[in-house]
C-alpha positions as CSV (number, residue, x, y, z in Angstrom):
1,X,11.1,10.8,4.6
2,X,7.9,11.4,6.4
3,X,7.3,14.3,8.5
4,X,5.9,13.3,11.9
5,X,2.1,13.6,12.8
6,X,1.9,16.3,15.2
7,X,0.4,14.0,17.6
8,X,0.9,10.4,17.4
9,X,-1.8,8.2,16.1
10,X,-3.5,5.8,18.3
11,X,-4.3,2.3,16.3
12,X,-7.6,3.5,15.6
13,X,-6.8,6.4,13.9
14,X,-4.7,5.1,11.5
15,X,-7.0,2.6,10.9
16,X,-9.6,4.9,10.6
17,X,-7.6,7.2,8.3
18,X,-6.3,4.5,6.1
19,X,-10.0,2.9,5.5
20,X,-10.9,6.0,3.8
21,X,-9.0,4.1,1.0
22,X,-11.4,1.4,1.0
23,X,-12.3,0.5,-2.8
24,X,-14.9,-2.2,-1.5
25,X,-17.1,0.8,0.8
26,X,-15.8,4.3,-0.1
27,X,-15.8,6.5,3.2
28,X,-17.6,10.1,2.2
29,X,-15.1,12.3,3.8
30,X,-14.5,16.1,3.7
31,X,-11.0,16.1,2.9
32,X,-8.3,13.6,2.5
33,X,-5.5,13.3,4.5
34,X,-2.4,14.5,3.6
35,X,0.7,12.4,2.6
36,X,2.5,12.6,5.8
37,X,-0.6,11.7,7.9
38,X,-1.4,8.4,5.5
39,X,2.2,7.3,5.8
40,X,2.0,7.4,9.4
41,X,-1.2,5.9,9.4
42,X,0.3,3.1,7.5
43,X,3.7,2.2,9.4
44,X,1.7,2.5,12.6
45,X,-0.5,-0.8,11.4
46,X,2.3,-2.3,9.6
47,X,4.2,-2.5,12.8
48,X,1.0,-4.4,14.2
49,X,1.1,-7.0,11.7
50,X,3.2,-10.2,10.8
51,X,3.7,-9.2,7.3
52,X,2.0,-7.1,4.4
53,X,1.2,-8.4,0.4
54,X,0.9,-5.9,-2.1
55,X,-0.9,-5.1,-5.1
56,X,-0.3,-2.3,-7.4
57,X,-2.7,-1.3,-10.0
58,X,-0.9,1.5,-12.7
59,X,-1.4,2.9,-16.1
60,X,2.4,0.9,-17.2
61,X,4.8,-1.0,-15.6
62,X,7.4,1.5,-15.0
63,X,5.2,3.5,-12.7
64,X,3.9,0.6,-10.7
65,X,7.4,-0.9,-10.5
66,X,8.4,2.3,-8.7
67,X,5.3,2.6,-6.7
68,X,6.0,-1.6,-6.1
69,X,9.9,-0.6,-5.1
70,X,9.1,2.5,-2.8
71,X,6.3,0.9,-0.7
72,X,8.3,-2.4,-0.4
73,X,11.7,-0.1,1.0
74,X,9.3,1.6,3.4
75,X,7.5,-1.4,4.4
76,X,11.7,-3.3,5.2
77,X,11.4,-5.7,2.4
78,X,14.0,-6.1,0.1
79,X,12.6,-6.8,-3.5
80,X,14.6,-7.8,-7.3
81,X,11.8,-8.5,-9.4
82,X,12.3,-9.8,-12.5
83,X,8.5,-8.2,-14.1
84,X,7.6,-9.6,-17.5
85,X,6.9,-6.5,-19.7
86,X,3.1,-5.6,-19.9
87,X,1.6,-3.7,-22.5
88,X,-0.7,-0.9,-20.9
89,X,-2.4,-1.0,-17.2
90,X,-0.6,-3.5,-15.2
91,X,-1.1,-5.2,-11.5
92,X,1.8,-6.0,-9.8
93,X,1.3,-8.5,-7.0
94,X,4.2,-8.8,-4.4
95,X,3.7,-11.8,-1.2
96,X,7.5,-11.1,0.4
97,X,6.6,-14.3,2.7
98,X,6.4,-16.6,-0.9
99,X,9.0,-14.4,-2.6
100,X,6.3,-14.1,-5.1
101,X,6.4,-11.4,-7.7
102,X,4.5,-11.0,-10.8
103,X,2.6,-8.3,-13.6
104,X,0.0,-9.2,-15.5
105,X,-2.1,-7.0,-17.2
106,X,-5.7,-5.3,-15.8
107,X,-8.7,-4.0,-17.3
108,X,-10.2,-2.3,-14.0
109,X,-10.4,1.2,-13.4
110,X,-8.3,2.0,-9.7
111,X,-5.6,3.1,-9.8
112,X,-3.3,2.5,-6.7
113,X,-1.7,0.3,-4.2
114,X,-3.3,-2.1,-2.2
115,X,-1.8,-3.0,1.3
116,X,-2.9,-6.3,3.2
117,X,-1.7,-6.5,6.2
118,X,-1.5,-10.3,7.6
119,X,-0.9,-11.3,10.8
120,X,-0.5,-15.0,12.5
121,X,-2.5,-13.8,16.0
122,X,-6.4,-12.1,16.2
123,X,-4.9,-9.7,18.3
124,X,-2.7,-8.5,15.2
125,X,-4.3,-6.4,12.1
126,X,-5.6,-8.4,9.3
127,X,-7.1,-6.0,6.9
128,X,-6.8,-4.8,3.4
129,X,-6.4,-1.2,2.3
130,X,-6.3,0.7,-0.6
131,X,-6.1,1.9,-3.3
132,X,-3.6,4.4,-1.9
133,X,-1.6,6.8,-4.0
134,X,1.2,5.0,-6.0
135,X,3.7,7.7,-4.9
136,X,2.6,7.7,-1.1
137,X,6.9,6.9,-0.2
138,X,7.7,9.2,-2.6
139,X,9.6,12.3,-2.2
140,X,7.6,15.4,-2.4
């Protein structure tokens, strides 16, 4: 699905890359990377940590239930969730270590998906990032 980076991204890098995303302190950049590179960027921290929650943030629930489904087959989770129907903008919040799934409905403006990555060592990448683009695992 992804094209490889030309040159493989050190750690820094990706993080680097993927804090550009950061809702909390927007990065001023000159361009943004392009799909391929931010996919990398994320399966290279992913590997570095335990496990990864995620939080969608769409216009509707169909499009963050895709978004929810083609992050969580890139990320190696398996995922059957039974969303209640929400009525305009929706988050979608997905814990694969509780099983937890749910949609609720949400008033905020991003538009996205939010990617924590958790790990059980300090060693390991614990940090939050997004929004990225809700069709970042999808085909182009």
């Amino acid at each position: 699905m992804s094209t490889p980076h030309p040159t493989p991204l050190t750690l820094a890098e990706a993080h680097r890359i993927l804090k550009q995303f950061d809702c909390l302190k927007p990065q001023a950049t000159e361009t943004t990377p392009d799909k391929n590179v931010i996919r990398d960027a994320l399966l290279l921290v992913v590997r570095h940590s335990d496990y990864q929650i995620l939080g969608i943030c769409a216009d509707a629930i169909a499009p963050g239930r895709q978004a929810l489904a083609s992050y969580a087959t890139a990320l190696g989770y398996t995922l059957n969730p039974e969303l209640a129907p929400v009525e305009g903008a929706v988050y979608i919040k997905f814990n694969p270590k509780s099983n937890l799934c749910y949609a609720d409905s949400y008033a905020g403006e991003h538009r996205g998906v939010l990617v924590s990555c958790q790990s059980a060592y300090e060693s390991g990448i614990n940090e939050m990032y997004g929004h990225l683009p809700l069709d970042l695992f999808e085909p182009d």
